[in-house]
RONUBA-298823 format. One record per residue: residue in three letters; x, z, y of N, C-alpha, C, O, CB in turn. Coordinates in steps of 0.02 Angstrom, whole numbers, plus 50000, padded with zeros to 5 digits. Glycine has a CB too. Layout:
// residues N
ALAXZYXZYXZYXZYXZY
...
This chain:
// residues 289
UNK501655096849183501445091849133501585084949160501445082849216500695092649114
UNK501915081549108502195073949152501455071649148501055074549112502895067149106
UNK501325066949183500875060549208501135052949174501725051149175500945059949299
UNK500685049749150501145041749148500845036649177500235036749171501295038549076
UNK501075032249206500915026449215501375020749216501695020649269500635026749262
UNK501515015749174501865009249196501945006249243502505005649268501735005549178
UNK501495003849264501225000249339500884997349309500844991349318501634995849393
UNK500445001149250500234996449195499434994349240499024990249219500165001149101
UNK499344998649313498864996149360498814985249372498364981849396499205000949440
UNK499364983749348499704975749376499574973049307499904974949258500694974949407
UNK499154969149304499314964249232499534960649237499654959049295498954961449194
UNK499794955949178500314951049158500794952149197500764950149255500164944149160
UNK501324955649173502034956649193502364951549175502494949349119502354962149169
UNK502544949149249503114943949224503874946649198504224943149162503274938949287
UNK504074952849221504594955649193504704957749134505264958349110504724959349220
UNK503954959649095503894962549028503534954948979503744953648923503304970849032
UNK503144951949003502854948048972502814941248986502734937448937502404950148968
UNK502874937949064502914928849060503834927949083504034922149090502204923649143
UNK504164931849090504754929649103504694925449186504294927449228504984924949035
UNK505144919649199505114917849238504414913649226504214911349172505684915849253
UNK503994913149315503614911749340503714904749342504174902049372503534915049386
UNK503194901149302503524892649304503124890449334502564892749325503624887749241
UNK503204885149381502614879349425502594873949373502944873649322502924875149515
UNK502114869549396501964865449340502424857949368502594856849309501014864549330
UNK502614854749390502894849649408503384849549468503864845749463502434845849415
UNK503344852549513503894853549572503984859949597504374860449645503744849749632
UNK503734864549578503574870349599504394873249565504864870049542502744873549568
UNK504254882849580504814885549561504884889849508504394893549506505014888149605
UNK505374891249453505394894149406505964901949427506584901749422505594888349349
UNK505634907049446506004912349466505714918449438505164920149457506054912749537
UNK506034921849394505914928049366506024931649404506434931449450506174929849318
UNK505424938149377505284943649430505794948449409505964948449350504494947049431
UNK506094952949455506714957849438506424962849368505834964649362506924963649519
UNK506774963949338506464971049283506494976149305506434979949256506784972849220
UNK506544978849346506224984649365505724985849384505674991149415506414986849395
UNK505114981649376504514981849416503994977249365504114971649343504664978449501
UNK503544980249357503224975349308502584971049360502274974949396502844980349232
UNK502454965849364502154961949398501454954849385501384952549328502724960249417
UNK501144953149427500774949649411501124942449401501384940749454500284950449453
UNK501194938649361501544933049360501214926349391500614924949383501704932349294
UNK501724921749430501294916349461500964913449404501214914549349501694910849504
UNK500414909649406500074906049355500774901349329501064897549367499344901249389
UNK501014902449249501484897749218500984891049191500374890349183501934901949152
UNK501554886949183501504880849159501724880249113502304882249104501654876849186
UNK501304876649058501454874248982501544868748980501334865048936501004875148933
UNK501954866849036502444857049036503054857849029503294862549062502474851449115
UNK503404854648994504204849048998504264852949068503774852649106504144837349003
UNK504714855849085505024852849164505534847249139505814847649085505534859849221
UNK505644840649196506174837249182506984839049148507244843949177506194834949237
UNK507224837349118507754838549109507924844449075508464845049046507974838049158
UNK507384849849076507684855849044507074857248996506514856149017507904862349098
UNK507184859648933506874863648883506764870648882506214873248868507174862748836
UNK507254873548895507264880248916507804884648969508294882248998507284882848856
UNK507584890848971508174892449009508104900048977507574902148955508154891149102
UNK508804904348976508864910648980509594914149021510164911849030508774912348909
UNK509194922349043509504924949085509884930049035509764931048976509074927349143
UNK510454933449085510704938349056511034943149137511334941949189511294934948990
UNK510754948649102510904953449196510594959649172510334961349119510344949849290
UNK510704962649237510754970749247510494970849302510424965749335511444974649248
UNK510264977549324509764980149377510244987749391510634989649348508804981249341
UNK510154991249451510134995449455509544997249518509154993549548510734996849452
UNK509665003749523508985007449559509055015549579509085019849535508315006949503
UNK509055016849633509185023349679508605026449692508205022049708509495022049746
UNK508275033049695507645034349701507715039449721508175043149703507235033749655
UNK507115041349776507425049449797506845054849782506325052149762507645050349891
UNK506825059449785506465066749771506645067849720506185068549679505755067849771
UNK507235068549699507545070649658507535067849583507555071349533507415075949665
UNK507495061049586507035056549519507965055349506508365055849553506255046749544
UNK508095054249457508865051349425508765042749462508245039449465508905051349307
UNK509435040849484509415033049469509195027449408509155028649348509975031949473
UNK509115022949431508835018449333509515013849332509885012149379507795010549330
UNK509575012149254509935008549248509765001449188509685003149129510415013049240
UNK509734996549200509534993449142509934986849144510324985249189508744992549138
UNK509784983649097510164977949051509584974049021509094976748996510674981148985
UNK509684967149026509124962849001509414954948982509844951449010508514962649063
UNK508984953648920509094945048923508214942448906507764944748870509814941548843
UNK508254938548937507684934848942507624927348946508104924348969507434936948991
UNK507104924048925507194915448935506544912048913506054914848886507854911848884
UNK506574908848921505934905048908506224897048861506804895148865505494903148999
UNK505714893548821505984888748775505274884648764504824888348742506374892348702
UNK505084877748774504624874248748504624870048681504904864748667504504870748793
UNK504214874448642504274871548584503864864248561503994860748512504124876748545
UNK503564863748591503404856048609503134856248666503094861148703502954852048563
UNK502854849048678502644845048740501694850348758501194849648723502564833448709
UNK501754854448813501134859848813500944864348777500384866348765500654857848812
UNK501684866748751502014874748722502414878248742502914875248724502284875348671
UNK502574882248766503094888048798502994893248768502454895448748503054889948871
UNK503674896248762503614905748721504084906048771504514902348794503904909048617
UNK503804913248782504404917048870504414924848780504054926248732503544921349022
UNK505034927148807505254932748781505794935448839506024932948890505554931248706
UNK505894942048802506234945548828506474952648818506044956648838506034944848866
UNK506884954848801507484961648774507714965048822508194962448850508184959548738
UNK507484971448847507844974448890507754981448872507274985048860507694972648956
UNK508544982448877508664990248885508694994548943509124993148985509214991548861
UNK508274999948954508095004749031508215010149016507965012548965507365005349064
UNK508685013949061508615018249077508255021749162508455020549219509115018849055
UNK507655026249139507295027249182507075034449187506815037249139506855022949176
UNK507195037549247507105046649245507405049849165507075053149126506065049149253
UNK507855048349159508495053249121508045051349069507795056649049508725062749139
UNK507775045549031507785043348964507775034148963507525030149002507075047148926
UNK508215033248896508265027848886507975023748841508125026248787508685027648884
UNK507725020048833507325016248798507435006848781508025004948783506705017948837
UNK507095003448772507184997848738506404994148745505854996948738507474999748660
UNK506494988548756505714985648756505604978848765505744975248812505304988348809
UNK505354977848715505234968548687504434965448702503884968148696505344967848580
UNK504604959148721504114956548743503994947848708504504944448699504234957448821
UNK503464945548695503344936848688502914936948725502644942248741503124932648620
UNK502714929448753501854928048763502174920848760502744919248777501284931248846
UNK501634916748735501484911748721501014907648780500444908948798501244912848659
UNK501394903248800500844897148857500394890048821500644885448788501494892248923
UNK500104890448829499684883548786499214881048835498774884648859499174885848711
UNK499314872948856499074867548864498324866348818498324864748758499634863248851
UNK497784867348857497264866148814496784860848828496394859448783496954871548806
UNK496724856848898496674851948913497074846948970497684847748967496194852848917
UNK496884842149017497204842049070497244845649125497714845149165497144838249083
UNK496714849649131496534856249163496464861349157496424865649201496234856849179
UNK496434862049101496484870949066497124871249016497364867948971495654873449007
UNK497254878149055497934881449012497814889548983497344892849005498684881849073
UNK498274892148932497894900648947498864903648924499394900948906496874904448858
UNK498594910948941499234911748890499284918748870499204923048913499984909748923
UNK499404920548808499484926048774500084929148771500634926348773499314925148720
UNK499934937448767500644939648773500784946848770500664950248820500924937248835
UNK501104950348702501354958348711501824959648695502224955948667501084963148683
UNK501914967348717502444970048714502554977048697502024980048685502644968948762
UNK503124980848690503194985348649503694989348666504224986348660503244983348594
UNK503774996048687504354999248718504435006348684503935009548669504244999848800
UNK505115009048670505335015148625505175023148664504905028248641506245014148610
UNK505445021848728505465027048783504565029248802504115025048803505925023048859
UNK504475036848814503995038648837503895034048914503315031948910504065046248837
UNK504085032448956503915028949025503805022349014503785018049058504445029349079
UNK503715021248943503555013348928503075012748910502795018248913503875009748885
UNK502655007648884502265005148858502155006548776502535003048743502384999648877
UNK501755010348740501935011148652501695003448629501915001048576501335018848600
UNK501254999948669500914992648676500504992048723500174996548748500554990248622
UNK500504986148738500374981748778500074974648768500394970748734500854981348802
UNK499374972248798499254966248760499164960248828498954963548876498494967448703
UNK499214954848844498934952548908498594944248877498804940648832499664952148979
UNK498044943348921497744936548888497594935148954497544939848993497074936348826
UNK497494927448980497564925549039497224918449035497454915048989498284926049063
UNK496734915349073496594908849076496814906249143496934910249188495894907749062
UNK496884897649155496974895849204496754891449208496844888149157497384896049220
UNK496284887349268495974881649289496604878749347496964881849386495124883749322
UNK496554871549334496794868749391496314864049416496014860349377497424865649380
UNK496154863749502495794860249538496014855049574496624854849582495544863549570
UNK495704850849597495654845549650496264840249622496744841649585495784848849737
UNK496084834249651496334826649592496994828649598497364826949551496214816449620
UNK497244831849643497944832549649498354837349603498964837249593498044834349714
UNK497794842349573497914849449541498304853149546498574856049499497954849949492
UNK498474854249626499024857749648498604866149658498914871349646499384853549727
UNK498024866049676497674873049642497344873649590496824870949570497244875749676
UNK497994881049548497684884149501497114889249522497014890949580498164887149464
UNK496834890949481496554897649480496814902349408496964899949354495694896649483
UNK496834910549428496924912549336496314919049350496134921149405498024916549297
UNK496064921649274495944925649282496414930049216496804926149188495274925049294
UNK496424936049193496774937649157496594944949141496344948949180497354936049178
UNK496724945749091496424955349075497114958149003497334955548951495144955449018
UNK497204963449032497754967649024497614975248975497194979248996497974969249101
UNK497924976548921497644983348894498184985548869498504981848831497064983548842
UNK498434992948887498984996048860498825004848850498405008748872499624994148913
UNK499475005448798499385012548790500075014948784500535011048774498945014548729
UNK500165021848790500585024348810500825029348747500435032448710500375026848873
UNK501485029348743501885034748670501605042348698501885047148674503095034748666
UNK501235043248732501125050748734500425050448684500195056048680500995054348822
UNK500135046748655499545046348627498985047148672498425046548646499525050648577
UNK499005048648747498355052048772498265044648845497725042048861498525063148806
UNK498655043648861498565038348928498565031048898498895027848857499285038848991
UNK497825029748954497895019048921497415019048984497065022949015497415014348809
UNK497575013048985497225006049059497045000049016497064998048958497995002049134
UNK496864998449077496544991649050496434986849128496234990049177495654993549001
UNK496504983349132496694979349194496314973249184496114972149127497504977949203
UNK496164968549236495914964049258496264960649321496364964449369495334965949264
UNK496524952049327496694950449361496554944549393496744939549362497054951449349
UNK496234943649452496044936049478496464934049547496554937049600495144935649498
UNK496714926849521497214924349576497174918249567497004914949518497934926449576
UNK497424916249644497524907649653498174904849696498434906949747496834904349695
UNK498294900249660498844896549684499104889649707498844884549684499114897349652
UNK499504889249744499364881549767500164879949785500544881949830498724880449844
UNK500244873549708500924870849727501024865149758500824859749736501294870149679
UNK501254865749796501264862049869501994855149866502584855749851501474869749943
UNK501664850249884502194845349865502804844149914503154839149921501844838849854
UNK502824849449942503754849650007503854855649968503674860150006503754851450129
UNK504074858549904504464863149894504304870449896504684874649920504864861949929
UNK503914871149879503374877449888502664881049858502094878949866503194876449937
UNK502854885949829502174887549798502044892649819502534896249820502084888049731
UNK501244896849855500934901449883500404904749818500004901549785500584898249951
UNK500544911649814500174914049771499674919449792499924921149845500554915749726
UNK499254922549786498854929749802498454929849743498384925249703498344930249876
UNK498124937249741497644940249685497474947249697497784949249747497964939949612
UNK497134951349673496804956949652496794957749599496694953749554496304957649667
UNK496954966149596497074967349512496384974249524496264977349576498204970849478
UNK496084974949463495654980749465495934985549408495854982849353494864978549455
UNK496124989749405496144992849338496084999649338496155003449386496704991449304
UNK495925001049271495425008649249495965011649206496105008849153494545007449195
UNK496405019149232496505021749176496395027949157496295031149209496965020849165
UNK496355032449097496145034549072496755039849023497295038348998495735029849055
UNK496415045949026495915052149020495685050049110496025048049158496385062248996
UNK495055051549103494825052249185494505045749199494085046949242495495053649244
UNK494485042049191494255034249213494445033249283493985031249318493395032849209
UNK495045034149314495605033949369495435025349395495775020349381496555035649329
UNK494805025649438495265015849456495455015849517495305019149567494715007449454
UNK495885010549502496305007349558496165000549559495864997249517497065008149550
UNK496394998849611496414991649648497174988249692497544991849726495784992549708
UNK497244983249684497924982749714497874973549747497624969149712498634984749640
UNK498094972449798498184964749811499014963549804499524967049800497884962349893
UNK498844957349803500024955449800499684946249813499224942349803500804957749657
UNK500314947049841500554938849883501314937449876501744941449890500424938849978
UNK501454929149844501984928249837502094924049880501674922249921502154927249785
UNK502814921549876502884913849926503734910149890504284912849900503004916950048
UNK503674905149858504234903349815504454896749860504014892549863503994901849728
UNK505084895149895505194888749904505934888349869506344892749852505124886549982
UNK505924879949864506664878849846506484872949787505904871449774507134886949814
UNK507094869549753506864865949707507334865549649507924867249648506694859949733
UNK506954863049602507544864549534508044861449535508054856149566507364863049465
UNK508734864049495509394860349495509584862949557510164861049566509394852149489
UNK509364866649613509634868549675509664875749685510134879249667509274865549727
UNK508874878849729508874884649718508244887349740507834883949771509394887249741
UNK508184891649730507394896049737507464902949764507814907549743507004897349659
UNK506994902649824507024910149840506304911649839505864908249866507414912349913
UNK506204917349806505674919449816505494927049841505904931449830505454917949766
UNK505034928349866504514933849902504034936349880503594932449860504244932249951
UNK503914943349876503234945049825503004952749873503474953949911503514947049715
UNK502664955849877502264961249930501704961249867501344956549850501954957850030
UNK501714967349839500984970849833500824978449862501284982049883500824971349757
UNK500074980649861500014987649886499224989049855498784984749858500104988349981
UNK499154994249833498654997949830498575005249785498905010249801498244993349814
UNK498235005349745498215011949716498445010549637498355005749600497405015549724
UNK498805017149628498905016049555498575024249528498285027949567499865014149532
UNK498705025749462498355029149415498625034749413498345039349442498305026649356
UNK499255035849378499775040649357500365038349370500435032349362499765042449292
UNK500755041049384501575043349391501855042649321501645045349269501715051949419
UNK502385038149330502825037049244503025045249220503335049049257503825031149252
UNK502825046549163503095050449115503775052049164503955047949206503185046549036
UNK504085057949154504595060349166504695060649242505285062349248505035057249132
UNK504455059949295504555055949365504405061849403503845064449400504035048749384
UNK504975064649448504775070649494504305071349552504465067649598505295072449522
UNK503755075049563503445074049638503405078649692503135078449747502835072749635
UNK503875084249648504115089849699503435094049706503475098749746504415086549780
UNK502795093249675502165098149666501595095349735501085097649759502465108049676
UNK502165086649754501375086149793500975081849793501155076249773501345086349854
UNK500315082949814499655079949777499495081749725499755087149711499615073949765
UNK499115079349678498735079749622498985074349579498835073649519498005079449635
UNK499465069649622499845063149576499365060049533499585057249483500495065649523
UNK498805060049543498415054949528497915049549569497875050749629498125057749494
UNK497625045049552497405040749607497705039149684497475039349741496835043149615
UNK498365037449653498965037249739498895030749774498665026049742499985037449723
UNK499085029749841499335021349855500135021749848500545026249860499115017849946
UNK500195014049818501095013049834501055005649846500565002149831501765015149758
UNK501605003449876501914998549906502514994649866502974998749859502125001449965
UNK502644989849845503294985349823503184978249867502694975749895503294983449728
UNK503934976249859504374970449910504734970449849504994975349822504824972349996
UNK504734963449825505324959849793505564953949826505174950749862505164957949727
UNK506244951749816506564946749872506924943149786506994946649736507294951549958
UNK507054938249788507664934549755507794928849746507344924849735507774935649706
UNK508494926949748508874919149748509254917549685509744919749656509464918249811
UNK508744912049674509084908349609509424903349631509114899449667508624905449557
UNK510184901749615510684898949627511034892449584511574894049558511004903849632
UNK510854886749573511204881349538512064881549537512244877149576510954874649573
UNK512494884049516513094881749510513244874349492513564871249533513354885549469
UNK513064871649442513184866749415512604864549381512164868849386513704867449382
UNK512384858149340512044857149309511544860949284510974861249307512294855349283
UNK511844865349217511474868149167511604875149178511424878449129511634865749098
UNK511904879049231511924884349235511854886949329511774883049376512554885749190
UNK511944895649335511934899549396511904905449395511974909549349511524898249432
UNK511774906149453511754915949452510984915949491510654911849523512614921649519
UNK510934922149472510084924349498510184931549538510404935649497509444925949417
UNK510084935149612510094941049624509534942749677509314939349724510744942549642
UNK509374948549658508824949749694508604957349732509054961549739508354947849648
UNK508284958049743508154964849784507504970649776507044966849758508094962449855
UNK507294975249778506634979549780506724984049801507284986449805506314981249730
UNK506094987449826505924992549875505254993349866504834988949871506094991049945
UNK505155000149850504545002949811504275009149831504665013149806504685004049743
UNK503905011849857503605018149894502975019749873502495015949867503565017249966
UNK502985026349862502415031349832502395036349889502765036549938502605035349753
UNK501815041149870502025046949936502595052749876502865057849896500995052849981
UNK502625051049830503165055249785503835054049809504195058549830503165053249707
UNK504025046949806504775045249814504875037749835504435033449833505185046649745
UNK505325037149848505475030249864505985025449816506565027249805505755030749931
UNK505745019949792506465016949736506775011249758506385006549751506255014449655
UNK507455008949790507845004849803508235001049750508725003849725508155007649841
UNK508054994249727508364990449696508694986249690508494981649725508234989549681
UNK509344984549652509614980049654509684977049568509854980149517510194981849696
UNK509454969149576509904965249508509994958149512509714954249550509514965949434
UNK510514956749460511044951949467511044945849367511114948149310511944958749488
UNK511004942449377511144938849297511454931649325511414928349377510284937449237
UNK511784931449259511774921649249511284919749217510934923249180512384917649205
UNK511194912149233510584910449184510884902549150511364900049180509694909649239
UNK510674899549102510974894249081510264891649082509744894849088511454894449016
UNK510374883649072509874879149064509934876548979510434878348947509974872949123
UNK509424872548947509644868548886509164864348873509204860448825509794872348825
């Protein structure tokens, strides 16, 4: 009997739901790879200078062993401010994942609600059993001290799954601090409950983004702890009980300025369960406007 889980243990996916991770004034704007759904750095609902929006266009691939098929996917994604402390992040990607293919769309909306408070809304929707049937994420954020280079977010996450029988529900608290030499440091804890079974898990993740816009951005991301269920379709060769597991992800990637209003973006992952192990690679251009 398959098992499912998304990683729907992680709320607010920046890969499914905030797109690239925006700092609010000097900080870095770097989307998380799609193969991995993730906690997103606290975004910003400002103007960055010079640009309105940006979108990507790229592909992923992914090697996995215990006998799981490789993934293959295709994505465009971007983000666009529709006025001055408005942002909509979207995003279209087609996956193939353990020998089925699927399709899965995402918005969330960022809103400016004072000089210190921001929040942001955001779901999504996927065709394939290893997806999401929906997905909802709502998120607040405080910024502190005169300088307001620390945010705080908290954020809560609820999804269900096309088998009709699996759903979570997640909770996420993190803080961040964009740092005025080129650098933003992130950490958090995610708690989440899923269900048949009331399965919880817990997970920490730490980012580290330097670089600056119009140039380039590399960023770093490490999470680890327990997740729920095993994606729909996903081999474990009959060991454990494949429920209540620990796993491990490392994401690496460099966003690249060519010129002005455009670049290339490529990046890396490495993902471990006691089931299997998944090695990633992906690659896009991205334009500015």
């Amino acid at each position: 009997m398959n098992t499912f889980l998304l990683r729907s243990s992680l709320a607010l996916s920046a890969a499914a739901l905030l797109a690239p991770a925006m700092a609010q004034t000097t900080a870095a704007s770097a989307a998380a790879p799609v193969t991995a759904a993730e906690p997103a750095a606290a975004p910003a609902a400002d103007f960055e200078p010079g640009k309105r929006g940006q979108v990507d266009i790229g592909a992923g691939f992914s090697s996995l062993t215990g006998g799981n098929s490789n993934w293959n996917d295709e994505f465009v994604r971007g983000n666009v401010g529709l006025k001055p402390g408005t942002t909509l992040n979207w995003e279209l990607s087609s996956q193939r994942h353990f020998d089925q293919r699927g399709t899965v769309g995402a918005l969330s909306l960022t809103q400016t609600l004072s000089p210190w408070w921001y929040m942001s809304v955001g779901a999504s929707s996927g065709s394939a059993d290893f997806q999401n049937k929906y997905r909802g994420d709502i998120a607040i954020y405080r910024k502190w001290t005169e300088s307001q280079q620390w945010v705080t977010g908290l954020a809560l996450m609820k999804s269900a799954s096309r088998d009709g029988i699996h759903r979570d529900t997640g909770i996420t608290a993190s803080v961040a601090y964009y740092s005025a030499n080129d650098w933003v440091g992130e950490g958090g804890v995610v708690y989440n409950k899923s269900n048949p079974g009331s399965v919880e898990g817990y997970r920490g993740f730490a980012a580290l983004t330097m670089g600056r816009e119009k140039q380039h951005y590399f960023t770093a991301r490490i999470d680890h702890g327990k997740e729920g269920y095993l994606p729909s379709g996903a081999i474990a060769n009959g060991a454990g009980d494949q429920v209540g597991f620990q796993s491990t992800e490392l994401s690496l990637q460099w966003r690249q300025w060519l010129g002005k209003d455009w670049g290339y973006l490529v990046g890396g992952q490495f993902y471990r369960n006691p089931y299997y192990n998944r090695k990633g690679l992906s690659a896009a251009v991205f334009f500015d406007f």
